[in-house]
N, C-alpha and C positions, 0 to 999 in steps of 0.2 A: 768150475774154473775159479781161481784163487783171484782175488778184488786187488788182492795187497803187490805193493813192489811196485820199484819206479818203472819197469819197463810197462806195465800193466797200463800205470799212469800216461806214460809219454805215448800209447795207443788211443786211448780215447780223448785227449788233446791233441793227437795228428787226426784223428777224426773229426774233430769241433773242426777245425782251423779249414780241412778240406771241405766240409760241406756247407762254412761261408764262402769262401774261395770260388767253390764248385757255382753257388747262387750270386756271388759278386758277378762271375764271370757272365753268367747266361744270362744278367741285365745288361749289361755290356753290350753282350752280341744284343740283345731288342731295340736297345739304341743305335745299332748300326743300321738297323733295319725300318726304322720310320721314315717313311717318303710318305710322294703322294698321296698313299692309298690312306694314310695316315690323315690327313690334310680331307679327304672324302668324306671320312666317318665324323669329323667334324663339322665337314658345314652338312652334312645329314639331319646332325644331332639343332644346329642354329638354324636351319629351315623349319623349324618345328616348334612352335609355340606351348605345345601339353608337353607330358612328361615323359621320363627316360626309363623304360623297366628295364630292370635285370636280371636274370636266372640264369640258372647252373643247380646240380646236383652232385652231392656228395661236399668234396672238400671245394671242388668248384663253384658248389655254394656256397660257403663263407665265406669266398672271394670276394662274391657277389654282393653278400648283403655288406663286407666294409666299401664294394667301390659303390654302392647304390649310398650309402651313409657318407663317402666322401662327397660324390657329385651334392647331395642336398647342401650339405653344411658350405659349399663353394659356387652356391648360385645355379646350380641345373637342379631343376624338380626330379627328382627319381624316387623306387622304390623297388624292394625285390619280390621276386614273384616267384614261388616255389613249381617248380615243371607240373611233378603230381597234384597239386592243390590246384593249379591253374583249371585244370582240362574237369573237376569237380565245382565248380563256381567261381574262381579266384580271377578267371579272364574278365572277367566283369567292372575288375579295375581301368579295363582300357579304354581309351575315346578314339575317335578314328585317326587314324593315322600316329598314333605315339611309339617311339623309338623303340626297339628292343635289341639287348648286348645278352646274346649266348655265349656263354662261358663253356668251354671245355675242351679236355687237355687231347682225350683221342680223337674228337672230334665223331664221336658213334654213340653219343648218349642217346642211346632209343628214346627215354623222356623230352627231350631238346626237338627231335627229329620229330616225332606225334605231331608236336606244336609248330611246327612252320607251318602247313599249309592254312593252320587256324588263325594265325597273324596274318597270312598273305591276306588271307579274308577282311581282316581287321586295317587291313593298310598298312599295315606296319613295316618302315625300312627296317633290314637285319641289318645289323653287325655282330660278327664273331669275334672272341679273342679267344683262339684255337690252335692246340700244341702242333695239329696234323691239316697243312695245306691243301692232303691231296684225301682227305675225308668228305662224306656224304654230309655234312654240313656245311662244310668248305664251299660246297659245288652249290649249297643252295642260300648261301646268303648273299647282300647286296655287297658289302663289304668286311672284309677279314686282315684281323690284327695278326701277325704271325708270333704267335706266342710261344712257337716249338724250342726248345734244349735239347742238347747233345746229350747230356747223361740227367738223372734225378741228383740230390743232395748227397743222398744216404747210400752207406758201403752195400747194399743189394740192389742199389739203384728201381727200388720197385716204388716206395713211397712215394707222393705228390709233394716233393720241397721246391727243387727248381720253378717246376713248370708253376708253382702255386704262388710264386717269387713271382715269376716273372707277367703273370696276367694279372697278379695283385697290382705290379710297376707300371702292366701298359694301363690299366685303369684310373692309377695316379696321372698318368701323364695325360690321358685324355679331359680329367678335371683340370689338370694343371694348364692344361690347351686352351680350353672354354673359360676358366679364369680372365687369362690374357685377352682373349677374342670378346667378354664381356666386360673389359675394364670393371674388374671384380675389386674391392679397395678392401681395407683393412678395417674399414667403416662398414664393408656389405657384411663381413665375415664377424665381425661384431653383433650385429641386430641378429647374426643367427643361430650366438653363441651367450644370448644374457642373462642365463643361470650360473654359470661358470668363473672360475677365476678369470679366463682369457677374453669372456667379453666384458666383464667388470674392468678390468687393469682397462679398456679398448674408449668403455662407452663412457666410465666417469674421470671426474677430472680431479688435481689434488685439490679443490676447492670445497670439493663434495665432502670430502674426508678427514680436511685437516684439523687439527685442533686449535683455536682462536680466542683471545681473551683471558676471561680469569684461568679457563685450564691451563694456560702456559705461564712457564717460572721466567718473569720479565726482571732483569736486573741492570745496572749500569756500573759501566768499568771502574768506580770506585768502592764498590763495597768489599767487607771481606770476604774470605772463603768463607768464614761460620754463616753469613747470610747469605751466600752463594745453595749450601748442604740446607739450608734451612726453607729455601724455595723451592729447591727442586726435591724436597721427604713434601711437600705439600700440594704441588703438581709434579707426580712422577710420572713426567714422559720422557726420560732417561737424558735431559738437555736443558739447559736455561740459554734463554734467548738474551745477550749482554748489547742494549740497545740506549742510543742516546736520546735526549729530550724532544726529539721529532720524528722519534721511533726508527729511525737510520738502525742497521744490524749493523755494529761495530765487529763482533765476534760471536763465539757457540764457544759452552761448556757441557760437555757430555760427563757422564758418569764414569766414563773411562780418564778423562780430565782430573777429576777429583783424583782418584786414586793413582794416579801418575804424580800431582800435589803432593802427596804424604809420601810418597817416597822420594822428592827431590829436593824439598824444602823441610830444613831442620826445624826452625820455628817456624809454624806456621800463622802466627798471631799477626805478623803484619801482611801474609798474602792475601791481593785482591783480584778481583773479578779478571782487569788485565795482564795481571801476571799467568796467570794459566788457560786464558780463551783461545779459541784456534780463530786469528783473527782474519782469516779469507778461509771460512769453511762452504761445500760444496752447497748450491741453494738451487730450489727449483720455483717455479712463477704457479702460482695459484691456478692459470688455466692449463698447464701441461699434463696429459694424461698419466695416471696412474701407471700404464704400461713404461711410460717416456721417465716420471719417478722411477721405479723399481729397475731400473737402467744405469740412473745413475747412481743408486746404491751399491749396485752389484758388478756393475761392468769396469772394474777397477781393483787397482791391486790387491788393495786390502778394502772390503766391504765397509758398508757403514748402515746403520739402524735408521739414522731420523734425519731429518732432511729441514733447515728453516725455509719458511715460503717466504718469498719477498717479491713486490709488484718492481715495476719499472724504473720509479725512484731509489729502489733499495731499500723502502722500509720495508720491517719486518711486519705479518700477517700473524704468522704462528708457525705450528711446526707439524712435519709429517714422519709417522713412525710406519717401519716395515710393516708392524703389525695392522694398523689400519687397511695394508693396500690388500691382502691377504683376508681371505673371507673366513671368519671365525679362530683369525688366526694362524689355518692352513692353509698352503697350495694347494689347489686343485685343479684339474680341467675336464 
C-alpha cells in the first residue's frame, strides 16, 4: 500500500484523533460510574495500616506497576507483585491482612484467579479494577472498580488502549482519593521526591541558592554604563543590583538592558545606572521556595532569567538565576 498522498495522510490522523476520542470518552463514562462502591475500596484500603499490593499480567501489569509507583510516591505504601512470580516465593512479601488491587480487563486471568484463595488465606481484602463485572473474579472479590469500555482504541478494536486508559485513571483516582483522605501536602510529596527537580524546587528555599555578596554586581544610580558593563564582565550573573547606601533595591539592570542602551542612546558617554534600570523589577523574599521562584519567572508574559532577593524592608540580598533553581542546569523530574 503506497505511504504517500494526502488522503493516505488525512487516514491515519482520523485514526490518532479517534483513538484519543475513543479513550477521552471511556474515562468519562468511569467517572460516571464512581459511587459508593468507589468510597468502599477506600476505606478498605485506610483500615489498613501495611501495605497495598498490586498485580495483573500482561499489559495489565504495567498498569499495575505505574499505579503501585503512583500510590508510593502519594502517601499509600504499595508495591507490585507479579501473578507468576508470587505463587513461586514472591507472596512472601505479605503481612497479614495487606490490601491487594487485581487488575484485569476480562476479568479470567487464570494467573489472578490461582491467587485468590491464597490471599483469602493471607487475609487479604480484594479489590478488582475489572473490564468484565459479570467475570469469575468479579464474583470473588470484596470490591470491584468497573473498568469495562465499550469498544478498545484501535481500528481492530482488539488491542488493550481503552480498558488500559481507563484502569490506569481509576488507579489515579483512587491515589488521588487517599491523598485527600490523608491530608497529603505538597510538603508529604516532597520528602518523597528529593532526588529530583520537583522535590528540590519543593524542599529548598531561594536562600539555599542564591547568589550574595561579592558574587553580585552591586552599583548605585549614579554611575555610568561603562561601570555598569564593567561590574557585571566581573560578576556574570546576567544583572547588577542598582541599590542605595542602606542597600534599599532602587532598580535591576539585566544584560538585556544593556543592549537595549546601545541601541537607544546615541552617545552613550553620559548614561547612568538610572537611565536604563527597570526600576520596580519582579523580586522574590529569600524564604520563598524555589518552586514559588520559578513561578514567578515563568508564569508571565514574557519570562525572565534572575530574580533580586530582597527581605522585608526591601533591601537587596543578592540575586537568583533560573539556572541555580534547575539541577545541573536541567529540568528534570
Amino acid at each position: 500500500m503506497s505511504t504517500g498522498g494526502t488522503n493516505f495522510a488525512n487516514d491515519f490522523l482520523a485514526a490518532a484523533r479517534a483513538a484519543l476520542e475513543c479513550e477521552s470518552s471511556a474515562i468519562q463514562n468511569a467517572a460516571q460510574r464512581v459511587d459508593g462502591t468507589f468510597s468502599r475500596a477506600i476505606e478498605i484500603i485506610l483500615a489498613h495500616s501495611g501495605k497495598l499490593i498490586v498485580t495483573g499480567m500482561g499489559k495489565s501489569g504495567l498498569v499495575g506497576q505505574k499505579i503501585a509507583a503512583t500510590l508510593c510516591s502519594t502517601g499509600t505504601s504499595a508495591l507490585f507483585l507479579h501473578p507468576s512470580e508470587a505463587v513461586h516465593g514472591d507472596l512472601g512479601v505479605y503481612s497479614p491482612g495487606d490490601v491487594s488491587i487485581l487488575i484485569s480487563n476480562n476479568g479470567s486471568t487464570a494467573e489472578l484467579i490461582r491467587l485468590v484463595p491464597i490471599l483469602r488465606q493471607l487475609n487479604s481484602p480484594l479489590i478488582g479494577i475489572l473490564g468484565n463485572m459479570n467475570s469469575p473474579l468479579a464474583k470473588a472479590m470484596d470490591v470491584v472498580l468497573d473498568a469495562s469500555v465499550e469498544r478498545e482504541a484501535d481500528p481492530c478494536n482488539i488491542a488493550p488502549t481503552a480498558s488500559a486508559i481507563v484502569a490506569l485513571a481509576l488507579g489515579d483516582a483512587l491515589a488521588s482519593a487517599l491523598m485527600v483522605a490523608r491530608n497529603f501536602t505538597l510538603e508529604d510529596y516532597a520528602r518523597r521526591h528529593p532526588g529530583g527537580q520537583l522535590g528540590r524546587n519543593l524542599l529548598l528555599t531561594v536562600r539555599d541558592v542564591m547568589h550574595t555578596g561579592q558574587q553580585v554586581a552591586w552599583v548605585n544610580a549614579e554611575v555610568s554604563l561603562k561601570e555598569v558593563v564593567v561590574s557585571m564582565t566581573r560578576h556574570p550573573l546576567g544583572a547588577a543590583c542598582v541599590v542605595d547606601n542602606e542597600h534599599h533595591l532602587l532598580g535591576l539592570i539585566t544584560d538585556g538592558d544593556l543592549r537595549r542602551a546601545l541601541q537607544n542612546f546615541d552617545d552613550i558617554r553620559t548614561v547612568t545606572a538610572a537611565d536604563i534600570m527597570v526600576d520596580r523589577p519582579t523580586c522574590v523574599s529569600p524564604d520563598a521556595s524555589l518552586r514559588q521562584a520559578l513561578k514567578l519567572m515563568e508564569d508571565r508574559p514574557s519570562q525572565i532569567s534572575v530574580l533580586p532577593v530582597i527581605d522585608d524592608a526591601a533591601r537587596c540580598l543578592g540575586l537568583l538565576r533560573i539556572h541555580d533553581i534547575y539541577i545541573g542546569g536541567l529540568a528534570y523530574v
